[in-house]
C-alpha positions, 0 to 999 in steps of 0.5 A: 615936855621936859624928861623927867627920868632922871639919870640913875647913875649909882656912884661907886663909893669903893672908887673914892676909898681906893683914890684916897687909898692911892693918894694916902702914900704921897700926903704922908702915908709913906712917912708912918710906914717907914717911921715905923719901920725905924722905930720897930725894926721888924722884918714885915715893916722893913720890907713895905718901907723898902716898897714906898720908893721908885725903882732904879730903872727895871723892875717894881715896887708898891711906890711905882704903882701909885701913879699909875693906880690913879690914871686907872681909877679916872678911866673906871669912872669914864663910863659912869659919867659918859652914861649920865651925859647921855641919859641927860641928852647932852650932845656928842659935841658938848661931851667931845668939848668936855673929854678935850677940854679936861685934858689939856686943862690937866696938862696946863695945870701939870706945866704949872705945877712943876715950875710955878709962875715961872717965865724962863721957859727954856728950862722948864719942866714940861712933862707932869704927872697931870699932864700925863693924866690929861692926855692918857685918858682924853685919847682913851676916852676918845677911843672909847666914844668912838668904838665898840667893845671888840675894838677897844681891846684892839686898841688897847693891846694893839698900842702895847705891841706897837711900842714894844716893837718900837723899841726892838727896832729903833734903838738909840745909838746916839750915846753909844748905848746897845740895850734898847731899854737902858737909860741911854738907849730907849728910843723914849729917851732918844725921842725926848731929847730930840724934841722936848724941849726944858729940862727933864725929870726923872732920869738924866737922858729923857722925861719919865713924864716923856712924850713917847711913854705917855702913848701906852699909859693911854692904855692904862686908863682904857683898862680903867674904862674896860673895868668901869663898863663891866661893872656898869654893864647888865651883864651878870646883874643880881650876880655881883660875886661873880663879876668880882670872880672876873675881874680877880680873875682878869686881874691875876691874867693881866699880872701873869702876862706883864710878868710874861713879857716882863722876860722880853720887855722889863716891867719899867715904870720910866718908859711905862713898859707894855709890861709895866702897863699890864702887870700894874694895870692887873694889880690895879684892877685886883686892888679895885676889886677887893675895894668893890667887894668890901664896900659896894657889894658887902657894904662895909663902909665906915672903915673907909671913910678916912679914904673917903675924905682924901679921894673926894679932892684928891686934885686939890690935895696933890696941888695944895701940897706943891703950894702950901707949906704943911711942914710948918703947920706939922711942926706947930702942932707936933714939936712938942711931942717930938720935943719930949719923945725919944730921937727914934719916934721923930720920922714916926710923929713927922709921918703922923703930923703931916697926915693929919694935918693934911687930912683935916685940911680935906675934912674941912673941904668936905664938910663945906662941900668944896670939891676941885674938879677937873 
């Protein structure tokens, strides 16, 4: 007889506003915003235009967290889709197949996303921002499946320290550099440039992407997994406030102590500093809190909506954009409101164009029902 208990995994839609929230910023979210500062010149607006850009090398902006934000909200949703595969009787093996499989299809997809078709392989870009997604949560995942709660918090801090050290005790001298966190003389870098072959992006001597910097974004998406399983958990079921009370308060933790040992080890986003990852990974887990308070708990979702829309595909969005000229499309619909406005409204209606052409493209995916999944 076949089960007929069917696997009652409530979808979280908080997690699907805050991934579009997330991907808002790089569709052209960025360009309102900095538009606006332009035109308007206020203080509040100059601030958040300054924030929608990378860091240097040391240090923190809003831009910097984007990344990172989303490799946090594929771990929360790990436990959710790790408990309907198993409420479905579906096999280790199958599931293990499923966790491995993902990664190392993101991290072809990530090859393929940098360079196109492109068979000069000797200059290609192998590190991606998918391909570290990929990787990040299918050895989190990997670790999740095969510990317990008390261990996955060894793992996740155990990792953290390991790097740390690393750094303190092989620095890299081969360009003469002495600070072991400097553009030349991170062992990331020296790591990456003794053994990654292409070219790299986004800093001259090593990958942001690089091969030892993704080992502590595992721990990014761990932190996602640890949120996914508290909140999934029975633990203070019927008391939702106080789980949003635990994990705001988890969050300002996780904050406190990146900034702690940001005095030791710089909150850097190139090397994915210990500190970077527990700084933004507290800052992710607070913004994830808000939107679980607002959404799944108060109910308020019609605001989110638009998000919605975005975090429903957001794969298809990040690839679309790399493949697909929306610029022409922007200037067919928006150049004539650029045409009789004022110079100074152009990167504000450029900002809004893009947007929404954009966003209607997702819209139309959604109404068909057409979701990439990876």
């Amino acid at each position: 007889m076949e089960n007929q208990t069917k696997p009652a995994v409530k979808r979280l839609h908080s997690l699907d506003a805050l991934r579009g929230f997330d991907m808002f910023w790089i569709m052209g979210g960025a360009g309102i915003f900095t538009g606006l500062a332009s035109l308007t010149g206020w203080p509040i607006l100059n601030w958040w235009a300054g924030q929608l850009d990378h860091v240097p090398w040391h240090g923190f902006q809003f831009y910097d967290m984007i990344f990172p934000l989303f490799l946090f909200i594929a771990g929360i949703s790990f436990p959710f889709s790790l408990a309907k595969r198993t409420a479905i009787n579906d096999s280790r093996g199958s599931i293990y197949k499923h966790v491995i499989g993902r990664g190392l299809t993101l991290l072809i997809i990530g090859i393929i996303f940098n360079n196109g078709v492109n068979f000069d392989f000797a200059d290609m870009r192998y590190g991606s921002v998918l391909g570290r997604i990929g990787i990040a949560w299918m050895f989190a995942a990997l670790i999740f499946m095969n510990t317990k709660l008390t261990f996955r918090i060894v793992w996740l801090f155990g990792i953290l320290i390991v790097y740390w050290l690393l750094f303190i005790l092989f620095p890299a001298h081969d360009l003469g550099a002495t600070d072991p966190y400097s553009t030349q003389g991170n062992l990331a870098g020296y790591i990456d440039r003794m053994l990654m072959p292409g070219k790299f992006c986004c800093y001259e001597y090593g990958d942001s992407e690089g091969l030892l910097s993704t080992i502590p974004a595992i721990c990014t998406a761990l932190l996602g997994m640890l949120t996914g399983q508290f909140v999934s958990s029975e633990y203070l079921a019927g008391k939702p406030l106080r789980k949003v009370l635990y994990m705001v308060l988890a969050a300002i933790g996780l904050m406190i102590l990146g900034g702690i040992w940001n005095l030791a080890f710089p909150i850097n986003k190139y090397l994915w500093s210990s500190s970077f990852v527990c700084f933004v990974g507290g800052l992710s887990l607070l913004l994830f809190s808000i939107f679980y308070l607002v959404i799944d708990i108060w109910q308020y979702k019609k605001w989110a909506f638009f998000f919605a829309v975005i975090g429903m595909n957001p794969i298809t969005i990040y690839l679309v954009e790399r493949i697909v000229n929306f610029d022409r499309a922007t200037k067919f619909f928006f150049d004539g409101f650029i045409a009789i406005m004022p110079e100074t409204w152009t990167p504000l209606i450029e900002g809004i164009g893009i947007t929404t052409v954009a966003w209607l493209f997702l819209y139309f995916l959604y109404r068909k029902k057409i979701f990439l999944k990876v």
